[in-house]
Every structure is written in C-alpha cells, then in structure tokens.
MOPAC internal coordinates of N, CA, C and O (Angstrom, degrees):
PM7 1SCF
backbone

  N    0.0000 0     0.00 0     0.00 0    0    0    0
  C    1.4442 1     0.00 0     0.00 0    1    0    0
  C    1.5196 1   108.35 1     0.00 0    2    1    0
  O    1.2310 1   120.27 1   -50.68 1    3    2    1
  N    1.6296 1   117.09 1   129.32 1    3    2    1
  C    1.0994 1   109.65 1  -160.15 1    5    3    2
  C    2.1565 1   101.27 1   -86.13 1    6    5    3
  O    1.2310 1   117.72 1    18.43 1    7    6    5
  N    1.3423 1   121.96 1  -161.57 1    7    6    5
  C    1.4681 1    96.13 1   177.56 1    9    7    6
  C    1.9614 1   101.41 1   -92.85 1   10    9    7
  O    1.2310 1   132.22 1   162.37 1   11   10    9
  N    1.3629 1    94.01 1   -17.63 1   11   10    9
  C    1.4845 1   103.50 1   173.78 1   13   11   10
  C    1.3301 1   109.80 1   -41.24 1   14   13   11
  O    1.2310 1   127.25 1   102.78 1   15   14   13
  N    1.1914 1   103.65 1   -77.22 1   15   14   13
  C    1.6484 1   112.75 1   176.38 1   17   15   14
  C    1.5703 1   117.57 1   -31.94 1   18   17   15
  O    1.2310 1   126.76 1   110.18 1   19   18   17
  N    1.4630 1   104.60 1   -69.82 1   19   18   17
  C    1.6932 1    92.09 1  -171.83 1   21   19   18
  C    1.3493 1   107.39 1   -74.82 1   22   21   19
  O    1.2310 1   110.07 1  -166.15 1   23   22   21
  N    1.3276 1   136.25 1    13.85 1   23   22   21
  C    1.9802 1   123.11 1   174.93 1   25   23   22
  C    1.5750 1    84.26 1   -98.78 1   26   25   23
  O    1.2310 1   117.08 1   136.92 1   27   26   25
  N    1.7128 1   123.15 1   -43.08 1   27   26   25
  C    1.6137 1    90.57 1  -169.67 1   29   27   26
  C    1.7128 1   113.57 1  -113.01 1   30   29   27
  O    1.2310 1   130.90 1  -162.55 1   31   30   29
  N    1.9836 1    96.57 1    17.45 1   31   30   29
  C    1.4917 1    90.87 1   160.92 1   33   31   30
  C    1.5446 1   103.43 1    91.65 1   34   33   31
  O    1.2310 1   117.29 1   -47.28 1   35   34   33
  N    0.9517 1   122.77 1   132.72 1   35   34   33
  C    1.5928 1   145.48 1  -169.37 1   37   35   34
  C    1.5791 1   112.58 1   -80.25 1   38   37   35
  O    1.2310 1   117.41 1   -53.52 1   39   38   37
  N    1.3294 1   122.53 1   126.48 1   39   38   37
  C    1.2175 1   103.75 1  -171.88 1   41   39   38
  C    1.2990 1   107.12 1   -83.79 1   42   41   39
  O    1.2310 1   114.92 1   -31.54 1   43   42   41
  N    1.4894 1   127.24 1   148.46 1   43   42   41
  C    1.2252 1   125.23 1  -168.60 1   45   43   42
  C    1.6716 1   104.24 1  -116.82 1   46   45   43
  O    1.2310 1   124.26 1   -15.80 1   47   46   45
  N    1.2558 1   109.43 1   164.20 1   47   46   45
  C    1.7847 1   124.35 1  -145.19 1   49   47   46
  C    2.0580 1    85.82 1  -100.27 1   50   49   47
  O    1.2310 1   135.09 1   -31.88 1   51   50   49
  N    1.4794 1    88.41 1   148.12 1   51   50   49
  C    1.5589 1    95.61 1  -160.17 1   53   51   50
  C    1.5665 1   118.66 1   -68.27 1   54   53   51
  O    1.2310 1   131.62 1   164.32 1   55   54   53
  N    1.2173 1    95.16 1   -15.68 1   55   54   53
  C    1.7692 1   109.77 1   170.77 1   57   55   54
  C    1.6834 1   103.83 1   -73.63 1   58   57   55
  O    1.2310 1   115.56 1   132.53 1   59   58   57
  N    0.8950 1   126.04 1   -47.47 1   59   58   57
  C    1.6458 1   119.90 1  -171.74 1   61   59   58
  C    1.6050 1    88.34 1   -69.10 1   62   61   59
  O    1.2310 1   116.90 1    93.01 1   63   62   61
  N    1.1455 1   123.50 1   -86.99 1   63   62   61
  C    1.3293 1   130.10 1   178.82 1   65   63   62
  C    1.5046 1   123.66 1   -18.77 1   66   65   63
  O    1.2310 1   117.70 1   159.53 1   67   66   65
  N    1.1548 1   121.99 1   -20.47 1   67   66   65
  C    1.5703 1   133.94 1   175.63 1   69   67   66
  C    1.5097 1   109.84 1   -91.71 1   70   69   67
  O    1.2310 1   125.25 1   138.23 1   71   70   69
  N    1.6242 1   107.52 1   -41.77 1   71   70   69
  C    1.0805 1   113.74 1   177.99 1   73   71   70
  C    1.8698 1   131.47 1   -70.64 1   74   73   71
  O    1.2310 1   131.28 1   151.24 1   75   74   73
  N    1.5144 1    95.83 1   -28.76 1   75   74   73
  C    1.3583 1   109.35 1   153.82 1   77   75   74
  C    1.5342 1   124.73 1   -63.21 1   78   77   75
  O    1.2310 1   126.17 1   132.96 1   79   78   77
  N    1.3082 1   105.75 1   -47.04 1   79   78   77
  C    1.4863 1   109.94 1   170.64 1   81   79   78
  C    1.3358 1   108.04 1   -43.62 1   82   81   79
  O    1.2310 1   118.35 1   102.64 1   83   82   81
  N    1.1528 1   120.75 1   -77.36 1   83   82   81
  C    1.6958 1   142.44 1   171.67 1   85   83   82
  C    1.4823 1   115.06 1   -15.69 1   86   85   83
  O    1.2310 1   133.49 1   127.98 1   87   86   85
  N    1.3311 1    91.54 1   -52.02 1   87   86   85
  C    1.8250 1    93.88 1   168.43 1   89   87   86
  C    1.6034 1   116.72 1   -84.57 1   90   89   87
  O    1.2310 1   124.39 1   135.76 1   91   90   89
  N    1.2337 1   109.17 1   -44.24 1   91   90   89
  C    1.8116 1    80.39 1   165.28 1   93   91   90
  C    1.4138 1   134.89 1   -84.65 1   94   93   91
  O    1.2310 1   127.28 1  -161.35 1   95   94   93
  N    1.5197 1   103.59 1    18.65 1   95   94   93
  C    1.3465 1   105.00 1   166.38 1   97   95   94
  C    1.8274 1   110.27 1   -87.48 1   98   97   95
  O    1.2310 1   131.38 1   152.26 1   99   98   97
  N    1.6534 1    95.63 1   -27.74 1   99   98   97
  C    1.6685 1    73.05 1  -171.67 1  101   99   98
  C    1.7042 1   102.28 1  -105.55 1  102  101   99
  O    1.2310 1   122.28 1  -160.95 1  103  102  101
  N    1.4846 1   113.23 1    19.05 1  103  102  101
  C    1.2360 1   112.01 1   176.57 1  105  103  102
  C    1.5144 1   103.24 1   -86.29 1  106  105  103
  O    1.2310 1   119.87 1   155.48 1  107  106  105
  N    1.3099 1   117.85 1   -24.52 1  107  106  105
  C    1.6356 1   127.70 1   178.61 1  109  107  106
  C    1.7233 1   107.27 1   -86.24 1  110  109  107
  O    1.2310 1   118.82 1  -169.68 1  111  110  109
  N    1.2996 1   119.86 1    10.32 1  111  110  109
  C    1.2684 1   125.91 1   174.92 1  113  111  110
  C    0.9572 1   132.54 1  -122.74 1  114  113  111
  O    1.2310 1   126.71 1   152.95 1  115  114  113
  N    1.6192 1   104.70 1   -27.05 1  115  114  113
  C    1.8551 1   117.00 1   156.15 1  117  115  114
  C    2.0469 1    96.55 1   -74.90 1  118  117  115
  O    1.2310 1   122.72 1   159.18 1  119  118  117
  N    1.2420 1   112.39 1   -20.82 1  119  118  117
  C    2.1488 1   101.64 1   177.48 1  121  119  118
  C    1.2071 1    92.74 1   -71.95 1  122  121  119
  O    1.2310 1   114.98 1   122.95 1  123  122  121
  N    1.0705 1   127.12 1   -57.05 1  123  122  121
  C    1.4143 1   116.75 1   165.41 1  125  123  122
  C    1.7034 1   144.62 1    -6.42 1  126  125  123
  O    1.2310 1   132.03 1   121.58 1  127  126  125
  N    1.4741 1    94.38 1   -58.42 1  127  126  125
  C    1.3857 1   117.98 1  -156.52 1  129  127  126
  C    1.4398 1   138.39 1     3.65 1  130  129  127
  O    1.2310 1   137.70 1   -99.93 1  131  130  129
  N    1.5829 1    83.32 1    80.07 1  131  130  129
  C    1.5019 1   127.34 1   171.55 1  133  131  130
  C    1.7710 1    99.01 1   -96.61 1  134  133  131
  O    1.2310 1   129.26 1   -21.38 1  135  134  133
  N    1.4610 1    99.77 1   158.62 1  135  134  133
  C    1.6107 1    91.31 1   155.03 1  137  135  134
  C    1.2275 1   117.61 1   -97.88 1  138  137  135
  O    1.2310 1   130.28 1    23.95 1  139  138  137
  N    1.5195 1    97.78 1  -156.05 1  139  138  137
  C    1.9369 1    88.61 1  -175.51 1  141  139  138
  C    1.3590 1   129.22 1  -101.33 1  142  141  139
  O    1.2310 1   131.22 1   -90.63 1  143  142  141
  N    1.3174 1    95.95 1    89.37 1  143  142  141
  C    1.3249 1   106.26 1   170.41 1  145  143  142
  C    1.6071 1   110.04 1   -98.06 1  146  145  143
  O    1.2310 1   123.34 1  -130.41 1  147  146  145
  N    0.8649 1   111.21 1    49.59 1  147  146  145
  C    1.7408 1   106.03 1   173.55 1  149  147  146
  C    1.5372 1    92.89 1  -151.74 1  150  149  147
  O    1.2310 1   122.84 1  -131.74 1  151  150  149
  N    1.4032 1   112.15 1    48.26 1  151  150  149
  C    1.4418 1   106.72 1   174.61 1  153  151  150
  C    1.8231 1    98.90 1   -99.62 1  154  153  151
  O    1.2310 1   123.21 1   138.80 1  155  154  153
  N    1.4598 1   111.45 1   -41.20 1  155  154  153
  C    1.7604 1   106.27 1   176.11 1  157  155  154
  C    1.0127 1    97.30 1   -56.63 1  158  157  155
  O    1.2310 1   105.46 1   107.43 1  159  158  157
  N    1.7483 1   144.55 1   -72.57 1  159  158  157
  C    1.6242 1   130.31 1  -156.04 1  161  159  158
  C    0.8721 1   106.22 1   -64.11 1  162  161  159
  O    1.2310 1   107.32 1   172.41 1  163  162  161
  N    1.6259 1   141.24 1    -7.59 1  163  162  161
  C    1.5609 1   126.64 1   171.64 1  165  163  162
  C    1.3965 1   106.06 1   -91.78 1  166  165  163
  O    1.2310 1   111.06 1   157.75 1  167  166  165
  N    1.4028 1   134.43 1   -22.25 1  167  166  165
  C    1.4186 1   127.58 1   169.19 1  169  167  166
  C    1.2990 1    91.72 1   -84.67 1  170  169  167
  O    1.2310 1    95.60 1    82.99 1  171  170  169
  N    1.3978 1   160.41 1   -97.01 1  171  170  169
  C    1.2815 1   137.40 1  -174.43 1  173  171  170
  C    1.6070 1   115.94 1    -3.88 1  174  173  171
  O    1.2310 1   129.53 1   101.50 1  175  174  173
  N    1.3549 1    99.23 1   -78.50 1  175  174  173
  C    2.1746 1    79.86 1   178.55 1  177  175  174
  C    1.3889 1   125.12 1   -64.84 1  178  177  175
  O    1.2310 1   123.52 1   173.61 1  179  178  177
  N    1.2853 1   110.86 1    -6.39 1  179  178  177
  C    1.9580 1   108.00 1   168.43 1  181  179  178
  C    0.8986 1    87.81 1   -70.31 1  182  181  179
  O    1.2310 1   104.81 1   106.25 1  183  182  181
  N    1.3497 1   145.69 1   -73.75 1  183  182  181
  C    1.6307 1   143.33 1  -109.21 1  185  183  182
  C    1.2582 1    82.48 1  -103.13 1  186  185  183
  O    1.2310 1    95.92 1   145.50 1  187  186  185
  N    1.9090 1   159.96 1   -34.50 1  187  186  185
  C    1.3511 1   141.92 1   126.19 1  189  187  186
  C    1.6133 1   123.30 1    -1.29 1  190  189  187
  O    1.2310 1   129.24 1    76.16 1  191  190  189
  N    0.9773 1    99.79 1  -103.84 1  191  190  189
  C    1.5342 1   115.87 1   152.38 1  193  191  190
  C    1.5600 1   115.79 1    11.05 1  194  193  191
  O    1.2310 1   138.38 1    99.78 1  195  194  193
  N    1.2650 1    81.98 1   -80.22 1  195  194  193
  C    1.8888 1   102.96 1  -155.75 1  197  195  194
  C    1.6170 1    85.32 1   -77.06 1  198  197  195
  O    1.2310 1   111.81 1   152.49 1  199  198  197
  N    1.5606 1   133.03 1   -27.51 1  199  198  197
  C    1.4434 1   103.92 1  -168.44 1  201  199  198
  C    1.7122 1   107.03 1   -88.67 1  202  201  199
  O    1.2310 1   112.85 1  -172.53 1  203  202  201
  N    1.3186 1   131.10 1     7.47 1  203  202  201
  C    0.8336 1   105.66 1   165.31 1  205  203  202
  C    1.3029 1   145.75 1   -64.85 1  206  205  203
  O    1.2310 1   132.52 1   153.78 1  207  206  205
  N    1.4683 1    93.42 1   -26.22 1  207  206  205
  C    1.7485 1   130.15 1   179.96 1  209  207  206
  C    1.6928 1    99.09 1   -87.95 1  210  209  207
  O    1.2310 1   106.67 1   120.56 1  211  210  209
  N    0.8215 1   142.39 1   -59.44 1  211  210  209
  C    1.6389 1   153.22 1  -172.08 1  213  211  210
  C    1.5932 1   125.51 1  -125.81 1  214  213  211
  O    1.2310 1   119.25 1   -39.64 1  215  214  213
  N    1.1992 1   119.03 1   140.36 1  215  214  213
  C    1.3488 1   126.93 1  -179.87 1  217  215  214
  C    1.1691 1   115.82 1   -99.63 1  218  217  215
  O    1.2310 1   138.09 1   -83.18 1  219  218  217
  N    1.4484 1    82.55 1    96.82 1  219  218  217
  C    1.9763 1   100.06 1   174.26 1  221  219  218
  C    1.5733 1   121.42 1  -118.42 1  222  221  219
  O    1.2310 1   114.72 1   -31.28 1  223  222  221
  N    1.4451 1   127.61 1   148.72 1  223  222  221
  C    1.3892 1   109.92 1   166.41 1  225  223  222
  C    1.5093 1   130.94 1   -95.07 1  226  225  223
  O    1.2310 1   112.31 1    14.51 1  227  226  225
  N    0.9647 1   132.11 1  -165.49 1  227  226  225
  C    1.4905 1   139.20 1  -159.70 1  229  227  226
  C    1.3949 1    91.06 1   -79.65 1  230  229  227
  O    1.2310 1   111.51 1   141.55 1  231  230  229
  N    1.2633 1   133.59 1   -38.45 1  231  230  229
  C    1.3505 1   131.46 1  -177.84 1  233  231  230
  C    1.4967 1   121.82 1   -84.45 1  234  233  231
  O    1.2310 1   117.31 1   164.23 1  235  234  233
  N    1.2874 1   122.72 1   -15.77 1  235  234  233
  C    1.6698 1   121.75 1   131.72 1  237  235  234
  C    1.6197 1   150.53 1   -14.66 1  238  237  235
  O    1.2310 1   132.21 1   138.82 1  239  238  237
  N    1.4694 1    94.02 1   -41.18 1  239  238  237
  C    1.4423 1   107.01 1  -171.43 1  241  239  238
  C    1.5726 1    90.62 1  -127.78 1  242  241  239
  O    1.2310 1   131.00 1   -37.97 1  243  242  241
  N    1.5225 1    96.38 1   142.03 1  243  242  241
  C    1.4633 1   125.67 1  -174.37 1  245  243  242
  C    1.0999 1   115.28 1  -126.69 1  246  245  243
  O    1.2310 1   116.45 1   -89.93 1  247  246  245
  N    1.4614 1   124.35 1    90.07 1  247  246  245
  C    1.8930 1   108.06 1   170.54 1  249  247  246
  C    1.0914 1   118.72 1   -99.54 1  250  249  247
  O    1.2310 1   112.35 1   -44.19 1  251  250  249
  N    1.3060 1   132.05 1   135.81 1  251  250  249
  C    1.6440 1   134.92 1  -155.77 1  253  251  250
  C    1.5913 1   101.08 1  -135.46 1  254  253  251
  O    1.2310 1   103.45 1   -79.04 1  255  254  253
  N    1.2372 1   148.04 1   100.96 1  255  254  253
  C    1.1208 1   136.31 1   168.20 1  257  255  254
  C    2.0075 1   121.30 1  -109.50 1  258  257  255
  O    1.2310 1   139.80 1   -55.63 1  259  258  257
  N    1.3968 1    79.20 1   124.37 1  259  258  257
  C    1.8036 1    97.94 1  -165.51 1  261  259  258
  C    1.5776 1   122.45 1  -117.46 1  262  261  259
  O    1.2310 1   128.43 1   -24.16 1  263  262  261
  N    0.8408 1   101.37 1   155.84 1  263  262  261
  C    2.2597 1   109.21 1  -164.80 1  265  263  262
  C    1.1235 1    85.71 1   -87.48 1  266  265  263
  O    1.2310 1   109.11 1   -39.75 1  267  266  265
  N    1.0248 1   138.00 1   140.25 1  267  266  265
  C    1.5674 1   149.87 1   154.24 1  269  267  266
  C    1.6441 1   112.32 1  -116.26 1  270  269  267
  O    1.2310 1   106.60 1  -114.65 1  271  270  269
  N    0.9626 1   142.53 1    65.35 1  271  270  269
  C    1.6653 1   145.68 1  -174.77 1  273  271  270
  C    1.5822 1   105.39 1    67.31 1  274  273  271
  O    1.2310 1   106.95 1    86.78 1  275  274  273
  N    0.8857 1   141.91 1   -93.22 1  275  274  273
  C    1.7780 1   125.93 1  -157.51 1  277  275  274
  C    1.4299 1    89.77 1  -126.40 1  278  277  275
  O    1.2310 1   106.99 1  -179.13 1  279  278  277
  N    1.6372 1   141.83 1     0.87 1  279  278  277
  C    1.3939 1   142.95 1   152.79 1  281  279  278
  C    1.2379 1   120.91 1  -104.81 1  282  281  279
  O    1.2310 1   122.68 1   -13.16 1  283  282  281
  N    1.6192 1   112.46 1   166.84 1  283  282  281
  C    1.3064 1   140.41 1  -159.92 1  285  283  282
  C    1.6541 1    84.05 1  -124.89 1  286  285  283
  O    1.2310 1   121.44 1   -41.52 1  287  286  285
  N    1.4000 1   114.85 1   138.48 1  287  286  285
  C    1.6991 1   137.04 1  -138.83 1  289  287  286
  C    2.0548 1    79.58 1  -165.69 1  290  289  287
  O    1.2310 1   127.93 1   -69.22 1  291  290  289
  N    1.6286 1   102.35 1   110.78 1  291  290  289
  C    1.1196 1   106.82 1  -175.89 1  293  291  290
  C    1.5508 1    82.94 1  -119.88 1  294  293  291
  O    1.2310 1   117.23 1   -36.93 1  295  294  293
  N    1.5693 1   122.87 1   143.07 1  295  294  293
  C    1.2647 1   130.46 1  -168.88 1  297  295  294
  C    1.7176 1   108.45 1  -135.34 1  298  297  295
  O    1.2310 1   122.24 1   -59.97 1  299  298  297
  N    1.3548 1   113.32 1   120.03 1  299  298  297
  C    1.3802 1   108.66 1  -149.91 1  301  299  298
  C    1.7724 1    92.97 1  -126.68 1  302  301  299
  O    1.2310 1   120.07 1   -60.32 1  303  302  301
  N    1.2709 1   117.47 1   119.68 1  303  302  301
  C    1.2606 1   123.90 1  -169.86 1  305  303  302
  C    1.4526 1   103.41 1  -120.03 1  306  305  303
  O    1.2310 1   128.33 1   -54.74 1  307  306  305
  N    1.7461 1   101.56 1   125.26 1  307  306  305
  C    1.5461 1    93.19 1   171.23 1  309  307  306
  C    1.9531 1   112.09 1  -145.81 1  310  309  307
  O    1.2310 1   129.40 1   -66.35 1  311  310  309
  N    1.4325 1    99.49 1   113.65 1  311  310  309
  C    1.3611 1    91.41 1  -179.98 1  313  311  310
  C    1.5234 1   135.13 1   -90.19 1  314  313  311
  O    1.2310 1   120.35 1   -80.81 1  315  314  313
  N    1.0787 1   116.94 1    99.19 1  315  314  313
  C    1.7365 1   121.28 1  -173.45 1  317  315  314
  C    1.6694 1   109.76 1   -86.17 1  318  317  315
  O    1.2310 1   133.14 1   -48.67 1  319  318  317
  N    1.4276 1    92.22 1   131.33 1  319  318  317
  C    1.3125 1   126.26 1  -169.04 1  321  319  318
  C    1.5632 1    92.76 1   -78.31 1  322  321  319
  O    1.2310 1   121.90 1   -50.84 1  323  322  321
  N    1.3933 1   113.97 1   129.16 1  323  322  321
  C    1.5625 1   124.87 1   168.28 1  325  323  322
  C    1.0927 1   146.25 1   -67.54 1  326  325  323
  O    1.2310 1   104.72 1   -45.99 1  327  326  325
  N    1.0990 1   145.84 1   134.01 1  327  326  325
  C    1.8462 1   126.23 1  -111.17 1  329  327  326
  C    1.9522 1    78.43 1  -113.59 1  330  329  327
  O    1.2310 1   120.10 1   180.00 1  331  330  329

C-alpha cells in the first residue's frame, strides 16, 4: 500500500460500494419508520445502475423484503442474460 493510497483511501470495487450504499439507504428508512415504500425507487435505481454495464429489463430484478424473527431480510434478485 502506497502512503498515497491510505491518506486518500483505496478505491473500492463497485459491488462493495453499491452495497454500502444499499445499507444506508435502508438503514435511513427503518430511522424513519415508514414501511417499505421505497422498494420501486430502489428497483428503479438497480435496474439504472446495472443497465449500464448489461442489458436487462425491468422484469429482471426482484426486490422482496421479508421479517425473519426480530430482522428485516432484504432479498435482491437479479437475472442476467448471457453474453
């Protein structure tokens, strides 16, 4: 690791980085406590996202979010078409 890197930080790979996003989006939505109604604008910006890289349709991506005993179990389905 050069010292560059750790003073301005490592760039991180777009899957981790999405996935962080992801959680403070719905960590700012359970502070909230609303239910989930921000499950279409979060499949809307996946299916953004993801089509820049791949051509998928709206019916591709599946977000399903479910109670599992004292947690919330967000289930993120995405089917990519084979190149």
């Amino acid at each position: 690791m050069s010292i560059l890197s750790f003073l301005l930080g490592e760039n991180k790979k777009t899957a981790s980085l999405a996935k962080e996003r992801l959680q403070l989006i719905i960590a700012h939505e359970r502070s909230n406590h609303t239910p989930a109604n921000y499950m279409p604008a979060l499949q809307r910006e996946l299916l953004a996202v993801i089509s820049k890289y791949v051509k998928i349709a709206h019916e591709d991506i599946k977000v399903k979010l479910e109670q599992q005993d004292n947690l919330e179990v967000l289930e993120v389905k995405i089917e990519i078409p084979q190149a």
